[in-house]
C-alpha positions in Angstrom: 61.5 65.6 114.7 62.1 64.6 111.4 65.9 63.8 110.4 67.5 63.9 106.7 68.2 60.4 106.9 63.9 60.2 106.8 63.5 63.0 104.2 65.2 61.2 101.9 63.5 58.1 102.9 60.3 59.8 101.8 61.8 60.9 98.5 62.7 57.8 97.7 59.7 56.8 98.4 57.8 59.5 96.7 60.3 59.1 92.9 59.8 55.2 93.4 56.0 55.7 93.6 55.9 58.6 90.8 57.9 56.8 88.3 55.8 53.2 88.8 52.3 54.7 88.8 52.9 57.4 85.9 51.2 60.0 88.2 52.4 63.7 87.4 55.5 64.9 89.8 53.2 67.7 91.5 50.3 64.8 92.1 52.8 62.6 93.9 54.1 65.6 95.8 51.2 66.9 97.1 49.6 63.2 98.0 53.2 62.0 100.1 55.7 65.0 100.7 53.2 67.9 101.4 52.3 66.8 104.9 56.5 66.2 105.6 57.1 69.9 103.9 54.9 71.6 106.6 56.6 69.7 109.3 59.7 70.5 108.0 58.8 74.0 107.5 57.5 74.0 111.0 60.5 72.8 112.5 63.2 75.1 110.5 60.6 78.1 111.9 61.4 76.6 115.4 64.7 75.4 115.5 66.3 79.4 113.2 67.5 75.9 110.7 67.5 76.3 106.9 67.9 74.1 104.6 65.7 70.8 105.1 62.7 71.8 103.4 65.2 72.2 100.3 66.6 69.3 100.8 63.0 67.4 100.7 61.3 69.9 97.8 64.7 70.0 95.2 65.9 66.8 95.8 62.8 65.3 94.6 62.0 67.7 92.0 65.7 67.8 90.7 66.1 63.5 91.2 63.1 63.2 88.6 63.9 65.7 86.1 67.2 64.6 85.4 66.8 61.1 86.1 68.0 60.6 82.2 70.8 62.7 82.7 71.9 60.8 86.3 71.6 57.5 84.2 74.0 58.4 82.2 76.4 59.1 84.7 75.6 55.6 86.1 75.9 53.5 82.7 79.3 55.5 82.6 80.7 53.3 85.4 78.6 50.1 85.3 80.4 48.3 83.4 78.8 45.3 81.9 75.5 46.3 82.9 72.5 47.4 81.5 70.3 50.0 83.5 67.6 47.7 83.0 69.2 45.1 84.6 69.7 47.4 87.9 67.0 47.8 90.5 65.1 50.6 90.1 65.0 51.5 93.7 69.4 51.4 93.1 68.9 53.8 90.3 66.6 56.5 92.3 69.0 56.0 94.8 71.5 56.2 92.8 69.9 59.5 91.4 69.2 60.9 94.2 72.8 61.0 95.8 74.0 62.2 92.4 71.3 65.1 92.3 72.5 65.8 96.3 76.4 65.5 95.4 76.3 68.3 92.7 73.6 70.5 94.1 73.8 70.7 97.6 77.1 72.5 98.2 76.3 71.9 102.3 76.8 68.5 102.2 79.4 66.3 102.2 80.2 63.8 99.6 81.1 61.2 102.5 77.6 62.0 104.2 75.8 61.8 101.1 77.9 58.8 100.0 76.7 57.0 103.3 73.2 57.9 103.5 72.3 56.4 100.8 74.5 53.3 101.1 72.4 53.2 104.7 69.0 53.4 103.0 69.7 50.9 100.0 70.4 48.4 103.1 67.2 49.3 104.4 65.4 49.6 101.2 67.0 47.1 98.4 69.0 44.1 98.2 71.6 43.2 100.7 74.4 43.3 97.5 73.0 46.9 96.8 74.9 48.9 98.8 78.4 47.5 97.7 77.3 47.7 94.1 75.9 51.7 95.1 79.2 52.6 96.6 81.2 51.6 93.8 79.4 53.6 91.3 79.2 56.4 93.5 83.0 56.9 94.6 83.6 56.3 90.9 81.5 59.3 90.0 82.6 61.1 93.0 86.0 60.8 91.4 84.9 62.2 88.3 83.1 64.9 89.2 85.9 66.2 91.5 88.6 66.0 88.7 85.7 68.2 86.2 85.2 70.4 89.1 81.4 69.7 89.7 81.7 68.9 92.9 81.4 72.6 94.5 81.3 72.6 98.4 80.6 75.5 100.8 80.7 76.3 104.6 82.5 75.6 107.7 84.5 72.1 106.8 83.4 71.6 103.5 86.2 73.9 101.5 89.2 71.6 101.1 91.9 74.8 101.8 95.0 72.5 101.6 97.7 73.6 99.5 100.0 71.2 97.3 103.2 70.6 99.4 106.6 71.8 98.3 109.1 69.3 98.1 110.6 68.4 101.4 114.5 69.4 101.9 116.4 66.9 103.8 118.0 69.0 107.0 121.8 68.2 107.8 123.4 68.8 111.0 126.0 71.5 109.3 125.4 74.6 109.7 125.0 77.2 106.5 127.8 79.3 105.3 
């Protein structure tokens, strides 16, 4: 059984190896995430889920064509640094959970936030995922206060409403 967690894995994987080899998007596709989209396929069929192969198919589509778009967002809170300075495997990281945080209403930040914090310790520098999180939680921020950040489904719609101000109770009794 394949997990998210290794879907994105292989989309990194699959952006990192697009973008270095100049290769067309549907070349790179077909050659590493074809073989995962049947098994994912296969196993949504199985287990009544949705949602996966999207997941693996938009997230690596939508990563690459807004990558110049995503950078933006990231030279927007990196202060003091140029993108080419940055790892590239940070940035498509960084693109990725950008693409997944404004596109994928059935995740949440936090989940998205973490899984990619969890793959650049497995996949970059061991400074990365401090230096990932801050940028992230900054845009996070952002986004929320623009209202990009749209969420859907059980636990994902924040229904709290503002508090009204609290009135200190006495012990008299009204009149």
């Amino acid at each position: 059984m394949i997990t998210r967690r290794q879907i994105r894995a292989k989309v990194m994987q699959a952006v990192y190896a697009c973008m270095s080899s100049g290769q067309s998007e549907d070349y790179v596709f077909d050659l590493l995430l074809k073989d995962i989209q049947h098994e994912v396929e296969d196993l949504e069929k199985k287990k009544k889920l949705t949602g996966d192969t999207r997941l693996l198919v938009a997230l690596y589509y939508e990563s690459m064509k807004n990558a110049e778009r995503y950078d933006e967002h990231i030279k927007s809170k990196a202060e003091n640094w140029e993108l080419d300075r940055i790892a590239r495997i940070d940035r498509i990281l960084m693109h990725m959970a950008i693409c997944e945080m404004l596109n994928f209403e059935e995740i949440p930040v936090k989940v998205t936030i973490n899984e990619y914090l969890e793959l650049a310790k497995t996949y970059s520098t061991h400074k990365s995922s401090k230096f990932i999180n801050g940028i992230l939680d900054s845009l996070n921020n952002d986004f929320k206060k623009k209202g990009l950040i749209i969420k859907k489904g059980r636990g994902l719609i924040d229904h709290s409403t503002p508090k009204s101000p609290t009135v200190e109770s006495t012990n008299e009794s009204p009149q």
